[in-house]
C-alpha positions as CSV (number, residue, x, y, z in Angstrom):
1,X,0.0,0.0,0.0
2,X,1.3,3.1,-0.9
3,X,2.4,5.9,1.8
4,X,2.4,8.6,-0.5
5,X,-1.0,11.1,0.1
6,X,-2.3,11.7,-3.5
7,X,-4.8,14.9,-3.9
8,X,-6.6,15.5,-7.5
9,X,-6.7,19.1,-8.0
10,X,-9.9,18.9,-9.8
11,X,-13.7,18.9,-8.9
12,X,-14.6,17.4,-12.0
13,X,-16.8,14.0,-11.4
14,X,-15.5,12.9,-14.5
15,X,-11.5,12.8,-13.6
16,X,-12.3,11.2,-10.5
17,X,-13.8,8.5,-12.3
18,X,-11.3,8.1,-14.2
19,X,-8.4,8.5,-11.2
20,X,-10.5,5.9,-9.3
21,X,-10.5,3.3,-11.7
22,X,-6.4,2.8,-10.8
23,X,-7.4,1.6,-7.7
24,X,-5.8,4.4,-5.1
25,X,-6.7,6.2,-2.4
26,X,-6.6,9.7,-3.2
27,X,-8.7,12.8,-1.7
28,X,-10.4,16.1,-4.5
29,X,-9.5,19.7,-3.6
30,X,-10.7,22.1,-5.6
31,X,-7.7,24.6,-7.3
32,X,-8.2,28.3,-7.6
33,X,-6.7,29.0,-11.1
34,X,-7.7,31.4,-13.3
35,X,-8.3,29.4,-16.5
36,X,-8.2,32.6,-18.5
37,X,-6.0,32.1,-22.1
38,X,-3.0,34.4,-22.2
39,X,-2.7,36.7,-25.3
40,X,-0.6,34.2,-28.2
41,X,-0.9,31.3,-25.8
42,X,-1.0,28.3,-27.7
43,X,-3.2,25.4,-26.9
44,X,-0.8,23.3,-25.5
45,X,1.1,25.8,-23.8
46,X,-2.5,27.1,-22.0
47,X,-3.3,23.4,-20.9
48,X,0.6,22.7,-19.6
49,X,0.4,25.9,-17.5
50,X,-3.1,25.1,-16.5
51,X,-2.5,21.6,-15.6
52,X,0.3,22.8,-13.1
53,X,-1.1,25.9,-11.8
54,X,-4.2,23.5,-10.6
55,X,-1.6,21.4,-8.8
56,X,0.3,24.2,-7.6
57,X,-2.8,25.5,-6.1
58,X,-3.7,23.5,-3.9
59,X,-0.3,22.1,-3.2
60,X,0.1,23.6,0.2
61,X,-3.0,22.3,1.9
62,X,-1.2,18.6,1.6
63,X,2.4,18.9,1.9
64,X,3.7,15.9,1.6
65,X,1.0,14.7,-1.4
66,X,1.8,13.5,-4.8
67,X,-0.8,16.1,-6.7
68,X,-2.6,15.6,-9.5
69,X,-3.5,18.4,-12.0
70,X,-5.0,18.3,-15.3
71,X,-6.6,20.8,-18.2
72,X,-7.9,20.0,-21.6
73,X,-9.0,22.2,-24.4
74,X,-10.4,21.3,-28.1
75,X,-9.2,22.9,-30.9
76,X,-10.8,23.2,-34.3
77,X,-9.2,25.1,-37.4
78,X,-6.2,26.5,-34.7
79,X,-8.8,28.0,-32.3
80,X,-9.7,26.8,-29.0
81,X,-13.2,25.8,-28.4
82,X,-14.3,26.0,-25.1
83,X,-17.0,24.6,-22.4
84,X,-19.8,26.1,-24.3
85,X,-22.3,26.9,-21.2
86,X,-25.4,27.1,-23.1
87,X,-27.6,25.2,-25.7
88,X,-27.1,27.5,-28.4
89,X,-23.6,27.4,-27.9
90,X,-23.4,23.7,-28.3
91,X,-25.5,23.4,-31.0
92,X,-22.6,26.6,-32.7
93,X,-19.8,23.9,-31.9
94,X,-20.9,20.8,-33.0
95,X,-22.5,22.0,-36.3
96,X,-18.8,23.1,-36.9
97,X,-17.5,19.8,-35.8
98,X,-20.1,17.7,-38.2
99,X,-17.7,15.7,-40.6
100,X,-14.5,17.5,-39.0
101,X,-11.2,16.0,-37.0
102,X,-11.0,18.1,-33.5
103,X,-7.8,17.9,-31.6
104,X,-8.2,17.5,-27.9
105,X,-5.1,18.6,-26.0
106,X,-5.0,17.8,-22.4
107,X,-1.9,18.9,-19.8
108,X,-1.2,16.4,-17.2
109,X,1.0,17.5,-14.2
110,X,2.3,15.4,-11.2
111,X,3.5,17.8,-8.4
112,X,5.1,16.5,-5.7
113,X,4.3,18.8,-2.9
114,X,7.1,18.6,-0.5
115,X,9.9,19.4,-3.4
116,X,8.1,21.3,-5.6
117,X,8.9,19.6,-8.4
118,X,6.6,18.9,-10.9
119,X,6.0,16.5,-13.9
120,X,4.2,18.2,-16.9
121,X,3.2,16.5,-20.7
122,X,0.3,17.2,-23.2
123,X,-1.2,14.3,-24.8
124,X,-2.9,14.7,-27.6
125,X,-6.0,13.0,-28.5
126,X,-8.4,13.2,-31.7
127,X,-12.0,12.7,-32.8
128,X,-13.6,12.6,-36.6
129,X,-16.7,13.8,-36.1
130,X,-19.5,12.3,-38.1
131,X,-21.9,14.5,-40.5
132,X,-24.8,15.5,-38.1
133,X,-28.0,16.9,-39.1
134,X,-29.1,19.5,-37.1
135,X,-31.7,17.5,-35.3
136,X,-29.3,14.9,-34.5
137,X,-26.9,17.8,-32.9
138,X,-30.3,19.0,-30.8
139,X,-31.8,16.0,-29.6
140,X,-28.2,14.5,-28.3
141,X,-27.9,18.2,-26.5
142,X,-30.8,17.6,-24.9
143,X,-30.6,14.4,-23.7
144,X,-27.1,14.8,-22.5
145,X,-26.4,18.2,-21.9
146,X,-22.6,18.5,-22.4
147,X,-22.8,21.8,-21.5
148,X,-19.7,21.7,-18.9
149,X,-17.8,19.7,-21.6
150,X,-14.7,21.1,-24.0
151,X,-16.7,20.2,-27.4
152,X,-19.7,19.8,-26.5
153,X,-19.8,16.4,-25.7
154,X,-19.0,13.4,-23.9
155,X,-17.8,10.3,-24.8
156,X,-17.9,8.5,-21.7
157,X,-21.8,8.9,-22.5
158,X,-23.7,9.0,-26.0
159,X,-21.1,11.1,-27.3
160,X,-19.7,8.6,-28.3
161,X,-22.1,8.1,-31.3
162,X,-21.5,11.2,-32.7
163,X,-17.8,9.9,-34.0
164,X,-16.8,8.4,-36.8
165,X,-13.2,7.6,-35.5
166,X,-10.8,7.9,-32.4
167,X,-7.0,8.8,-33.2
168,X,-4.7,8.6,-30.4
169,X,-2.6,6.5,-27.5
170,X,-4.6,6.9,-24.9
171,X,-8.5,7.2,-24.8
172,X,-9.0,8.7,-21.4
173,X,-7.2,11.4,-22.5
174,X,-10.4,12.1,-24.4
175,X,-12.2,12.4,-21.4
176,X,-9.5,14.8,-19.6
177,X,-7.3,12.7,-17.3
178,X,-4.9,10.0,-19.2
179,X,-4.3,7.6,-17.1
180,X,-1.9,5.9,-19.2
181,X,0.9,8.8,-19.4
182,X,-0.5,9.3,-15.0
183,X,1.1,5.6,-14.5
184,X,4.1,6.3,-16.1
185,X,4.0,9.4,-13.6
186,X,3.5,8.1,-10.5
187,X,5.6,5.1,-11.0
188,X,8.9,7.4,-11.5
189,X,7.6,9.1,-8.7
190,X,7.6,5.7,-6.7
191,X,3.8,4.8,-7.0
192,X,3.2,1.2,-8.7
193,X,-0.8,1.5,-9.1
194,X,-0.4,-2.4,-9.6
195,X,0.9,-2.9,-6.5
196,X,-0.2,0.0,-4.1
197,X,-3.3,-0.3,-4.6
């Protein structure tokens, strides 16, 4: 069993789905980052500084934790597409998505809190949208209400149906937290999720 106090620094429910299916005991705090884009920032430099600002944050409530901090963003056509926070919004992105590839770039950081030294990649993921209609795009909207969701979707969920194709190493990365590249993390940072568990 590993020693080592591991912290999310995240509220979303969907990372700590995904963090709990490796089997650890870890505890959620909430970061205080302002997620705001700096002018010229590109997408993976936003999500690299996001992911360990989040960590960073909430680094000195647990100083001795291994802390985890994540941040994805989609990008279509070179611009960053945001949570979309409304219906109309949604309906905006995904008709732009219908047929198209959209790159999802999430930054993975693993802090450990009592050095200060942190871990940080990007791992890119990719969708191919399938050609929607627009009643297809309203009626998944409505019954899923991805409105919280980079893209407009999720493909934990019925999301799913709107691709044609999945391009990348690592499919959690999709949904923000890829636990793939986290193993490799935490097992230079001395945690075996195979055995600590």
């Amino acid at each position: 069993m590993t020693t080592r106090e591991i912290v999310l620094a995240s509220t979303s429910p969907y990372r700590r789905a995904l963090l709990a299916r490796l089997g650890l005991r870890f505890q959620t705090v909430a970061p205080d980052t302002d997620e705001a884009r700096l002018p010229g920032e590109t997408p993976d430099a936003l999500v690299r500084r996001l992911a360990e600002a989040k960590a960073r944050s909430v680094a000195s409530e647990s100083p001795r934790a291994l802390v985890i901090g994540s941040d994805q963003v989609a990008v279509l056509d070179g611009e960053v597409l945001g949570k979309p926070g409304s219906h109309e919004r949604a309906v905006e992105q995904l008709t732009r998505a219908s047929g198209r590839r959209v790159e999802f770039v999430t930054g993975l950081c693993l802090l450990d809190a009592g050095t200060g030294e942190a871990s940080v990649e990007v791992v890119p993921y990719a969708v191919v949208f399938r050609r929607l209609d627009p009643r297809q795009i309203d009626h998944y909207l409505v019954r899923e209400r991805p409105y919280n969701a980079a893209g407009s979707f999720k493909s934990e969920g019925l999301g799913i149906a709107l691709f044609d194709r999945m391009e990348g190493e690592d499919p959690t990365a999709l949904v923000g937290l890829p636990l793939m590249r986290l193993t490799a993390l935490l097992a230079a940072a001395g945690v075996d999720v195979l055995t600590d568990g």
